[in-house]
C-alpha positions in Angstrom: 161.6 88.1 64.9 164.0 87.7 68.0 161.1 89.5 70.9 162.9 91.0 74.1 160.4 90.7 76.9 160.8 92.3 80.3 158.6 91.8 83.1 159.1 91.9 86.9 156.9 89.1 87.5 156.9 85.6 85.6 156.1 82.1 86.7 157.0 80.9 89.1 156.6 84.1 90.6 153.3 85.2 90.7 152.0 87.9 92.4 149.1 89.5 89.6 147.3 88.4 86.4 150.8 90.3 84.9 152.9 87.4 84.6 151.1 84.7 83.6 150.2 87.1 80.5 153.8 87.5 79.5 153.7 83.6 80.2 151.0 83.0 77.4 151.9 85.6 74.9 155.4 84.6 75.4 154.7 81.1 74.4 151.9 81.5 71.6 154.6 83.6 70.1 157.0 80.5 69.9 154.4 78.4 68.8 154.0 81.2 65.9 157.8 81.0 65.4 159.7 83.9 66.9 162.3 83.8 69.2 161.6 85.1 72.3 163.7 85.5 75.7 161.5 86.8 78.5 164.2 88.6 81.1 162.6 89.3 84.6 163.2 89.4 88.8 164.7 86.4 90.1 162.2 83.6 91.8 162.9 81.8 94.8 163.7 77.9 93.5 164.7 78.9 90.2 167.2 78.4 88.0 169.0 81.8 86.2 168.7 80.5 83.0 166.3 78.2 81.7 163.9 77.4 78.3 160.4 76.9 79.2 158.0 75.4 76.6 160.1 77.1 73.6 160.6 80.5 76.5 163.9 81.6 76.7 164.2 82.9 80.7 167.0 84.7 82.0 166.4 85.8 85.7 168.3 89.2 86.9 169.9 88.1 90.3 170.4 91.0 92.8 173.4 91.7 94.2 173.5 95.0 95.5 173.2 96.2 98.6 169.7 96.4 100.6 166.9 99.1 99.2 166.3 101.7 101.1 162.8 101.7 100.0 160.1 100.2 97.2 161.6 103.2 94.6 165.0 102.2 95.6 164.4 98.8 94.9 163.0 99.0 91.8 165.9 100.8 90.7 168.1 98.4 91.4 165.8 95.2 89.8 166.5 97.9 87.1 169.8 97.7 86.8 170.1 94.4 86.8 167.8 93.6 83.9 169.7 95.7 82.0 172.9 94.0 83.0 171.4 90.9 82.2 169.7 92.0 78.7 173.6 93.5 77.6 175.5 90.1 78.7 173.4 88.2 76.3 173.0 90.4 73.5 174.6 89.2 70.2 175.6 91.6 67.8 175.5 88.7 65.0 171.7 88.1 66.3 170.2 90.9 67.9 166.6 92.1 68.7 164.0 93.1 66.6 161.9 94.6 69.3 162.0 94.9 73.2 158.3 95.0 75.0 158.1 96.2 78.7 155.2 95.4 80.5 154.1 98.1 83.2 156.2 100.9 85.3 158.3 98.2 87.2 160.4 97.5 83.8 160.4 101.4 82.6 164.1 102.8 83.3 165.3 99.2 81.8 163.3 99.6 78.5 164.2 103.3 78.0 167.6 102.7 78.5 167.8 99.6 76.1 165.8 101.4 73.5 168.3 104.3 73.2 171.4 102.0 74.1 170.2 99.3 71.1 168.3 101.6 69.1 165.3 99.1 69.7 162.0 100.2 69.2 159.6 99.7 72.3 156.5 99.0 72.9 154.6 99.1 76.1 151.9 97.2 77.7 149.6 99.0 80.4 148.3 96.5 82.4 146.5 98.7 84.9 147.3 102.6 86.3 148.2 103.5 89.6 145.5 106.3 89.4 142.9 103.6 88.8 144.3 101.3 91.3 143.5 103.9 94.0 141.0 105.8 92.4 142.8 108.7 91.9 146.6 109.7 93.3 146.7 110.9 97.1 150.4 110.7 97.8 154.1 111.7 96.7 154.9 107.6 96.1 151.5 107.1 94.1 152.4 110.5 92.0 155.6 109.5 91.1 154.5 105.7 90.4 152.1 107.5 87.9 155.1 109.9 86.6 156.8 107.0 85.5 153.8 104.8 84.4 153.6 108.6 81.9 157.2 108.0 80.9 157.0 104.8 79.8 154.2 105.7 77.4 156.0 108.7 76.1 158.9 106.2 75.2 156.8 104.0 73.7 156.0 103.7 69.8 152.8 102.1 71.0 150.9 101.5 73.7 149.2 97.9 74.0 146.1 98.3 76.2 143.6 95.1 76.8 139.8 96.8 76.7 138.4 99.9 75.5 138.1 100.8 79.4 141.9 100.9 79.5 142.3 102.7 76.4 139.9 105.9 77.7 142.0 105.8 81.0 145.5 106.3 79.7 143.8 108.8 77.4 143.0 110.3 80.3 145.4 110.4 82.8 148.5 110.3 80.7 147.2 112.2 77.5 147.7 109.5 75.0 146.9 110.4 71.7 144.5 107.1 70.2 146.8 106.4 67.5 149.4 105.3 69.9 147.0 103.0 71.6 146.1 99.4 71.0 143.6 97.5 72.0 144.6 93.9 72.5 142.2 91.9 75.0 144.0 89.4 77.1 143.9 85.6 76.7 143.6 82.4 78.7 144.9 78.6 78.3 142.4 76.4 79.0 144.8 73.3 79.2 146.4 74.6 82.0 142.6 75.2 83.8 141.7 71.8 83.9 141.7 69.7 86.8 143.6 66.7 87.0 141.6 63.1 86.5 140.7 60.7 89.0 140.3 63.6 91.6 137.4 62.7 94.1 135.6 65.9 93.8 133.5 64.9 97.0 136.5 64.9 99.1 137.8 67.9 97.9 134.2 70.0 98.7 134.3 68.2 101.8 137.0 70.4 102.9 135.7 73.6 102.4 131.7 73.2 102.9 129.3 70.9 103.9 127.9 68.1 101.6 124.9 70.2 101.2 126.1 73.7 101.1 126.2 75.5 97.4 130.2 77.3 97.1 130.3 80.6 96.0 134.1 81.1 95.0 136.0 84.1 94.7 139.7 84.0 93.3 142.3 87.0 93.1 144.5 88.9 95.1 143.6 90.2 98.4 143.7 93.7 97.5 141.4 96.7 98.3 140.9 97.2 94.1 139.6 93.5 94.2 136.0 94.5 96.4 136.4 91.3 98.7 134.2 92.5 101.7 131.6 93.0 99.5 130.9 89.5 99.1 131.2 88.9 102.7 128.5 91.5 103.3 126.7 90.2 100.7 126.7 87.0 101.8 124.7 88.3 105.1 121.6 88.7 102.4 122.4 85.9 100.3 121.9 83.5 102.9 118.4 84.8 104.2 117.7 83.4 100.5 119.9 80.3 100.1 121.1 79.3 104.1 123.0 76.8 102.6 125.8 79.3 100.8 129.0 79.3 101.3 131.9 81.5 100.4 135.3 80.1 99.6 137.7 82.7 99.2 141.1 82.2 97.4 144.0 84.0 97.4 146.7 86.3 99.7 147.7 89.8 99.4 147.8 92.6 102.4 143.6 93.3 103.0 143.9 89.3 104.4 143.8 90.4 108.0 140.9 93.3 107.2 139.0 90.2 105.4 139.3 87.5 108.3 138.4 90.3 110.7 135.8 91.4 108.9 133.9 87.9 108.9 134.5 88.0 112.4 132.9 90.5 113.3 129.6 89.9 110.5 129.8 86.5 112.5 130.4 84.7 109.6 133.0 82.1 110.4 130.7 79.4 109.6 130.2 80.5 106.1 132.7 81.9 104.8 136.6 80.3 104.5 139.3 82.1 103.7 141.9 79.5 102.2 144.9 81.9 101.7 147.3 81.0 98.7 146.9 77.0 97.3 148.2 75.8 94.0 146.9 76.0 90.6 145.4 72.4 90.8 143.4 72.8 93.7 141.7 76.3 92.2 141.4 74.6 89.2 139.3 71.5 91.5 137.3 74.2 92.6 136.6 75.9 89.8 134.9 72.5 88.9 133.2 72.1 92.2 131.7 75.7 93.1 128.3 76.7 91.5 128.8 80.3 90.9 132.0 82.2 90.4 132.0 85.7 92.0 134.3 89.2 90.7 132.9 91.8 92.6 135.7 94.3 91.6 136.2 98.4 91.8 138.7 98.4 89.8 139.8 95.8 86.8 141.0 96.7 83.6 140.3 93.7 81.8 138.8 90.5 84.3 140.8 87.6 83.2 139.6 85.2 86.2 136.3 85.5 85.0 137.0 84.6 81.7 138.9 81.4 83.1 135.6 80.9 85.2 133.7 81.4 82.1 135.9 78.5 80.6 135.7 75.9 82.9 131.6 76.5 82.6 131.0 78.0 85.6 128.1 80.6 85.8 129.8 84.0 86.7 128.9 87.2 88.8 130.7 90.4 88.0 130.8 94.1 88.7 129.4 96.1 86.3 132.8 97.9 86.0 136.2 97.9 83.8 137.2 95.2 81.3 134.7 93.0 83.5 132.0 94.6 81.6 132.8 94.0 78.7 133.9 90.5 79.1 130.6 89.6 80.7 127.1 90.1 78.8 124.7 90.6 81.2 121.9 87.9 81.4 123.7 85.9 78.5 127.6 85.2 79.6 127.2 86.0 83.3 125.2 88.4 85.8 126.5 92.2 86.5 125.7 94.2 89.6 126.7 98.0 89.8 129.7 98.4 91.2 130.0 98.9 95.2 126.7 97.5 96.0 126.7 94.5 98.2 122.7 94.1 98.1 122.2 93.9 94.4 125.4 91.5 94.5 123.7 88.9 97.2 120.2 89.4 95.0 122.3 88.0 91.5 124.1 85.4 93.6 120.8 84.6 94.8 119.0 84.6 91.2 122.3 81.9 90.1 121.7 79.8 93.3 118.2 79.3 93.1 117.1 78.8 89.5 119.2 76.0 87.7 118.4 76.7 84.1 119.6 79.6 84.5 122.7 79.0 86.1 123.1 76.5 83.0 122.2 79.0 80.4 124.6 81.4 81.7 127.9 78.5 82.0 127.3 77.2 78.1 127.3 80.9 77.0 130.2 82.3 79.3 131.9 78.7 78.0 131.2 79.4 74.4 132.7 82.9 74.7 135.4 82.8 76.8 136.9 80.0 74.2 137.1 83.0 71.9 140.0 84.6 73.6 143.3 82.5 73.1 146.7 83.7 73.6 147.2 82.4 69.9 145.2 84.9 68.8 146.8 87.7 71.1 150.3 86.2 69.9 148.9 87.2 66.1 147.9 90.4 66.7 150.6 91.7 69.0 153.2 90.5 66.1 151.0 92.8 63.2 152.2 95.5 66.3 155.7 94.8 66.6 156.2 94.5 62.5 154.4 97.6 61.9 156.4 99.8 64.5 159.7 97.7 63.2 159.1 99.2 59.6 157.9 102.3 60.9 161.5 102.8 62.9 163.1 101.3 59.9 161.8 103.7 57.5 162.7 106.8 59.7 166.4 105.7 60.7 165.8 104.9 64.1 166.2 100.8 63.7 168.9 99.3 61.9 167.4 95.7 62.3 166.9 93.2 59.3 164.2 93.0 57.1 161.4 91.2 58.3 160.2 90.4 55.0 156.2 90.2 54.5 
């Protein structure tokens, strides 16, 4: 199959868990033999075009005049994918399918699905009404209008938990025969931390030889429940004084968070490191004793499952796609979501009793090595050929025949 993805986000540019999905399912479907082309926002440092590990990556460069505003922009990232996506199209070799992950791709995948007669599928990678628990203003309503839109367009809609799939049942009205349930993936090459690394040196930086790192990684957002392992830290360390939480990651509650540990008096115990690269989370992945999620909202929890696989002992929210990632007492620890106190008693529980701690890393590593973007890769292509045939057989698609 020749696969048209579009994303806003892909690596280099990172800003969610949203790119470096389309980044792995991307590539497992190479490795599975498809042609894929991945079309997305431009990235500061990179090239327009370019082939990444079997990836063909064509980056929409802007060149209109400045937005007026977020909607305005997104419009115009619009219309340049498309742009893009028409000056490389090949009537001699066209697409079999075009996938558009979230709302920021939807006016480019509608339009290339009626202007190519390509069947679409779309991915929901999380809702705006379960971003901010429900929609309060005219941008979050209309962000949710379009999120609608794109599922109505849609052949299928690829969810990644059973969480996800009851909230676009529910706030979009989703029949369940147009949903999937595909859980996401991780790479566990690209987790591990490079050799010959003095692991001493790099705790040294962020603790005290004798202080046990509680690490939390993910965006800085309010969805994400970041204070509540500050506050829960003010518990934790009547228990275990010599905690420490390292916190990694940017996003706009930054200030709130630095601020907030200010005023808790927790400068000493809590370091905030901002953005660092993916081999310095990876050494600290390897050098921190528990891995913390202490989420409000997450539809599926992919950070745990990459803690999981670098057998770390995790702590999660009893919310989302986190809970069903995370077994309590056998692949990790849950705490109901929102409470601070029962998350710095489980923290506590990992910190002081090392068998534990162990039981819980060989089970959260033996499970999280069961989600692989190869898998992913297979089941997403049993999506695209079935919705291929089934626009095939009503006259919508005129691609070729896929065969068996």
């Amino acid at each position: 199959m020749r696969i048209l993805m579009i994303s806003w986000e892909y690596p280099p540019k990172i800003v969610g868990g949203l790119g470096r999905h389309v980044e792995g399912l991307s590539e497992a479907l190479v490795r599975n033999g498809h042609e894929v082309t991945v079309v997305t926002a431009d990235a500061p440092k990179s090239r327009e075009r370019e082939t990444v590990r079997g990836v063909e990556v064509w980056r929409a460069l802007p060149h209109h005049p400045p937005a007026r505003d977020f909607i305005e922009s997104v419009m115009q990232l619009n219309f340049n994918l498309v742009e893009r996506v028409l000056a490389l199209s090949d009537a001699n070799n066209p697409f079999d399918v075009v996938h558009v992950h979230d709302w920021l791709g939807a006016y480019a995948g509608k339009l290339l699905k009626h202007a190519l007669r390509l069947p679409l599928i779309a991915t929901i990678h999380a809702t705006e009404y379960g971003r901010n628990n429900g929609l309060h203003n005219d941008l979050q309503r209309h962000i949710s209008d379009l999120e609608w839109w794109l599922c109505y367009e849609a052949w299928e809609v690829i969810v990644c938990s059973h969480y996800m799939e009851s909230e676009v049942k529910h706030v979009f009205g989703l029949p369940a025969d147009k949903i999937r349930i595909i859980p996401n993936g991780i790479d566990s090459e690209k987790l591990k931390a490079p050799e010959g690394k003095d692991l001493y040196e790099v705790h040294n930086r962020f603790a005290r030889p004798d202080e046990k790192i509680v690490l939390f990684v993910g965006r800085l957002v309010r969805e994400k429940g970041v204070w509540l392992i500050i506050e829960a830290i003010q518990d934790l360390l009547k228990r275990v004084p010599e905690a420490k939480l390292v916190i990694v990651g940017k996003g706009p509650e930054e200030i709130f968070l630095r601020d907030h540990v200010r005023r808790l008096g927790l400068e000493h115990k809590v370091y905030l490191t901002g953005f660092i690269d993916d081999e310095l989370r990876n050494l600290l992945y390897r050098i921190c004793h528990v891995a913390v999620f202490p989420s409000l909202y997450e539809p599926f929890g992919i950070v745990a499952l990459e803690a999981m696989a670098l057998g770390k002992p995790v702590v999660v929210s009893d919310t989302g796609g986190l809970g069903e990632v995370v077994q309590h007492g056998y692949t990790g620890l849950k705490f109901p979501s929102g409470d601070s106190r029962a998350l710095g008693r489980v923290l506590g529980d990992v910190l002081l009793d090392y068998n534990l701690a162990e039981r819980l890393a060989q089970a959260g590593r033996n499970q999280a090595n069961l989600y692989t973007w190869d898998k992913v890769a297979q089941t997403t292509e049993l999506v695209y050929r079935q919705v291929i045939r089934s626009a095939q057989a009503g006259g919508w698609s005129l691609r070729r025949d896929l065969g068996r």
